[in-house]
C-alpha positions in Angstrom: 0.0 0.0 0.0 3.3 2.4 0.9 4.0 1.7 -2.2 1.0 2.8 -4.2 0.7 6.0 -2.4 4.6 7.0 -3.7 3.6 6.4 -6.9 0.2 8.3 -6.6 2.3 11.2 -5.4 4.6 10.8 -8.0 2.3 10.7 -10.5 0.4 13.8 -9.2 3.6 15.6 -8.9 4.1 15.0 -12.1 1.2 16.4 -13.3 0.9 19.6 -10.9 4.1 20.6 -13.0 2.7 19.8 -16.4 -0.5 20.7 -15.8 -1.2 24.0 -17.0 -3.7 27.0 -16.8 -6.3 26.4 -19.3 -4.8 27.7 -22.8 -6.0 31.3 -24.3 -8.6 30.9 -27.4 -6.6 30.8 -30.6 -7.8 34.2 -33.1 -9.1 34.0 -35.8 -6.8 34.4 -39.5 -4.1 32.2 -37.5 -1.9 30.9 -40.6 0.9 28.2 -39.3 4.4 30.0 -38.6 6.8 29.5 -41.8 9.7 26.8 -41.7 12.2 29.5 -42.4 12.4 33.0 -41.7 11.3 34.1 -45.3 8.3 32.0 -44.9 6.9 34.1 -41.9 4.0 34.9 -42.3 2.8 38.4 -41.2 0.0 38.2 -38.4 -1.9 41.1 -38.5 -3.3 40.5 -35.0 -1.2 39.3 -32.3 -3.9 38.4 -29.7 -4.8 35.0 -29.7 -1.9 33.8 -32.1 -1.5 30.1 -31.7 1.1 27.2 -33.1 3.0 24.4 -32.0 6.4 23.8 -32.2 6.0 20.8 -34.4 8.4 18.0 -35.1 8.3 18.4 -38.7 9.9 21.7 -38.8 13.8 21.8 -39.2 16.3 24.0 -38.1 16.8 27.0 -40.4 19.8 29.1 -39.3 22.3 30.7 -41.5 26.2 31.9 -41.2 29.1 30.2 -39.3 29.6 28.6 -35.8 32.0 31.3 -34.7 30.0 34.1 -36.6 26.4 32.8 -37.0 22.8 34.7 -36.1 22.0 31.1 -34.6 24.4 28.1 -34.6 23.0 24.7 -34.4 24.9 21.4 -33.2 25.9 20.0 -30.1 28.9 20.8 -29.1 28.4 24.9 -30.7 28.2 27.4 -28.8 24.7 28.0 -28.0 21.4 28.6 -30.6 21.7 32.6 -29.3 24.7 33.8 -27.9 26.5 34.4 -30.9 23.6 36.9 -31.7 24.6 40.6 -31.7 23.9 42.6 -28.9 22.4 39.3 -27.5 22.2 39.4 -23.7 20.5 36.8 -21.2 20.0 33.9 -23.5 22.1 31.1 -21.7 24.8 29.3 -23.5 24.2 25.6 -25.0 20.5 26.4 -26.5 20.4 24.5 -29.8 17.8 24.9 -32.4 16.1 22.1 -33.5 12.6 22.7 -34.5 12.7 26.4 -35.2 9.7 28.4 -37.0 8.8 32.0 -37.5 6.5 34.7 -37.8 6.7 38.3 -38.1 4.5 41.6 -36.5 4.2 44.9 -37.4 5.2 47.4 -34.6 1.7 49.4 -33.2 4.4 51.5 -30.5 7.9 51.9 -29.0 7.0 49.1 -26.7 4.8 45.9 -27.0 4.0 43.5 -23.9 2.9 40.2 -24.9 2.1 37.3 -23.1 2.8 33.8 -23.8 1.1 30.3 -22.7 3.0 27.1 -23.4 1.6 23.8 -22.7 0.6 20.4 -23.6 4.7 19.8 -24.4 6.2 16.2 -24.6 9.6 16.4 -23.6 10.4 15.6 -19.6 9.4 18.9 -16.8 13.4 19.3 -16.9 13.8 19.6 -20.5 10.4 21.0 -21.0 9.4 24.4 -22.8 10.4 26.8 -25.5 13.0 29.5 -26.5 11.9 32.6 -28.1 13.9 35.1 -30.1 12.3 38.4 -31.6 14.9 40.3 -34.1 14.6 42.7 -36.8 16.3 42.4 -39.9 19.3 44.5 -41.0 19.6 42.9 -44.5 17.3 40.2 -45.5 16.8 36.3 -44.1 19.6 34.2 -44.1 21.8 37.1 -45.1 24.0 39.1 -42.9 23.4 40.3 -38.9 20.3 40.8 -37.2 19.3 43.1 -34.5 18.2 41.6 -31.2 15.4 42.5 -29.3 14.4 40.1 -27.1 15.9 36.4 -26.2 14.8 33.6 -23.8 16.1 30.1 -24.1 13.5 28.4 -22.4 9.9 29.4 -21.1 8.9 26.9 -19.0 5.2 25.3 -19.4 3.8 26.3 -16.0 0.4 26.4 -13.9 0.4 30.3 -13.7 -1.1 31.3 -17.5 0.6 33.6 -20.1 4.3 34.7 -19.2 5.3 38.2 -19.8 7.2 39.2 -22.5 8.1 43.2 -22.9 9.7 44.3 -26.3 11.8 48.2 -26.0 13.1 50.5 -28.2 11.1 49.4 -31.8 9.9 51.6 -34.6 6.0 52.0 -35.0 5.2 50.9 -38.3 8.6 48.5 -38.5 8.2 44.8 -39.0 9.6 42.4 -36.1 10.5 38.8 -36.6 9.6 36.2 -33.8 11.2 33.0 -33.7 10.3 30.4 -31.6 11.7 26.9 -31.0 11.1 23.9 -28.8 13.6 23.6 -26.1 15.6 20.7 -26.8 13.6 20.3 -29.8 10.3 19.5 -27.2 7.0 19.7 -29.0 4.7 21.9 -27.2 1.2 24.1 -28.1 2.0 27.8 -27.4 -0.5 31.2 -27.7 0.4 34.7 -27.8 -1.5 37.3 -26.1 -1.2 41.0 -26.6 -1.5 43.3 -24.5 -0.5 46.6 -26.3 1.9 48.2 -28.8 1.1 45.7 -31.2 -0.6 46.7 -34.7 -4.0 45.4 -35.4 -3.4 45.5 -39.1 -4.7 48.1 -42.1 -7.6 48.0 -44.1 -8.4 49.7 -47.3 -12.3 50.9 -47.6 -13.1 51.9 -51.0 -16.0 54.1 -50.8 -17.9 53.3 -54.0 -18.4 50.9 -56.9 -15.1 49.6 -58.3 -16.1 49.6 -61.8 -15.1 53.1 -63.0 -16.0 54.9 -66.0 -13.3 56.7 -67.7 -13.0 60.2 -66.2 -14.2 59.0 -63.0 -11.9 58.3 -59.8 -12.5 55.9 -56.3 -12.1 57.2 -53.0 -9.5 54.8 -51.2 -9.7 55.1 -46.8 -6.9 53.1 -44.6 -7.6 52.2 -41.1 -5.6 50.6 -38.8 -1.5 50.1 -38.0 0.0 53.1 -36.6 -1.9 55.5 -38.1 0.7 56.6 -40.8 0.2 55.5 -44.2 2.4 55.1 -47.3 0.4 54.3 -50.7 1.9 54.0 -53.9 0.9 52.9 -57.7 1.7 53.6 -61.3 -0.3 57.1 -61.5 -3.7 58.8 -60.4 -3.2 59.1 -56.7 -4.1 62.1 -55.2 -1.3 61.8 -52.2 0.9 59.1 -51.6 0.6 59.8 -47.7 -2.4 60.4 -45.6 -5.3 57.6 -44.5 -7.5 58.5 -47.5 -6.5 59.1 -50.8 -8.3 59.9 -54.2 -7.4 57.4 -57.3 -8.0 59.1 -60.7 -7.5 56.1 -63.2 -6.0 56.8 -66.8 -8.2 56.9 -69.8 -6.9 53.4 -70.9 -8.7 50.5 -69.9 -7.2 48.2 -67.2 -6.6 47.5 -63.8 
């Protein structure tokens, strides 16, 4: 009987550490993160987002082991301390089963929160690393500037774990990566809590089949507020939330 009641509290120990605060509804538009970083798909609405950190991905990195934005390997040094400016991220984090999204900056500073649960690997090896970096160049090419790094968030009972970004550009796109620690497999959801753009829509305000001689009246809403537009010819502004489009006499699009 001593002996069932070890394993009863082993077993419930167990599952006090794995067993986690009921998961945030997933949004709605939630596309799958890419497999490499110019796959990321850009998520429009932060709040809610939702993926796993599936087995099937692979490990997309770029440079060397002595110069690299993320290494990858045991025996390297580490998936994000050869990042630049990198501070906090532990040494010995490999990336396995990396994927990636990207965000457009709503303010100078965005909190998130982040649930992760459900994951398969042992409590001790349990979790996920998170990286969020801008660009300097392109994907795969060049340095990247960090943000934010954490090589392991823990699934735990307490719900969504804070993450604060500083110092971005409203209206700049950010690139999170996120990766299973020790290649685990775990479900994960973002919450937002602000600085985080809700995406832009373009209204037009009447019928799209135009007349020659007659223009459509083009309104923005959404982001940060500030908009760029751009096209061959007939706008009335190229900045502004609304803007007039006066088509040329030719037919087309």
């Amino acid at each position: 009987m001593k002996t069932i009641k070890l394993f009863l509290f082993a077993f419930i120990h167990l599952l006090a550490f794995n067993g986690y605060a009921q998961q945030p509804p997933c949004g709605t538009g939630n596309p799958a993160p890419g497999n490499t970083c110019d796959l990321a798909p850009l998520i429009c609405n932060m709040d809610g987002y939702c993926g796993t950190t599936s087995s099937t991905y692979t490990a997309d990195t770029w440079g060397t082991p002595t110069t690299s934005i993320f290494t990858i390997g045991t025996g390297l040094t580490g998936g994000f301390t050869n990042v630049a400016g990198n501070s906090g991220c532990g040494t010995g984090a490999t990336i396995e089963n990396n994927s990636f999204f990207k965000f457009i900056a709503g303010g100078t500073t965005v909190t998130l929160g982040l649930w992760v649960g459900n994951c398969t690997n042992p409590s001790w090896m349990s979790g996920v690393q998170v990286f969020v970096f801008k660009l300097n160049n392109s994907c795969g090419v060049g340095n990247v500037t960090n943000i934010f790094c954490d090589n392991q968030f823990n699934p735990t009972p307490g719900g969504s774990q804070p993450i604060t970004l500083n110092g971005l550009t409203p209206g700049d796109t950010y690139y999170i990566m996120i990766d299973g620690y020790e290649g685990d497999v775990c479900d994960y959801t973002f919450t937002a809590t602000s600085g985080v753009s809700i995406g832009i829509s373009a209204d037009i305000a009447q019928n799209t089949s135009l007349c020659a001689g007659q223009n459509v009246t083009v309104t923005a809403n959404g982001g940060s507020g500030t908009y760029t537009w751009s096209g061959d010819q007939g706008l009335s502004s190229t900045t502004g939330a609304t803007v007039t489009i006066t088509p040329p006499a030719t037919p087309g699009t």
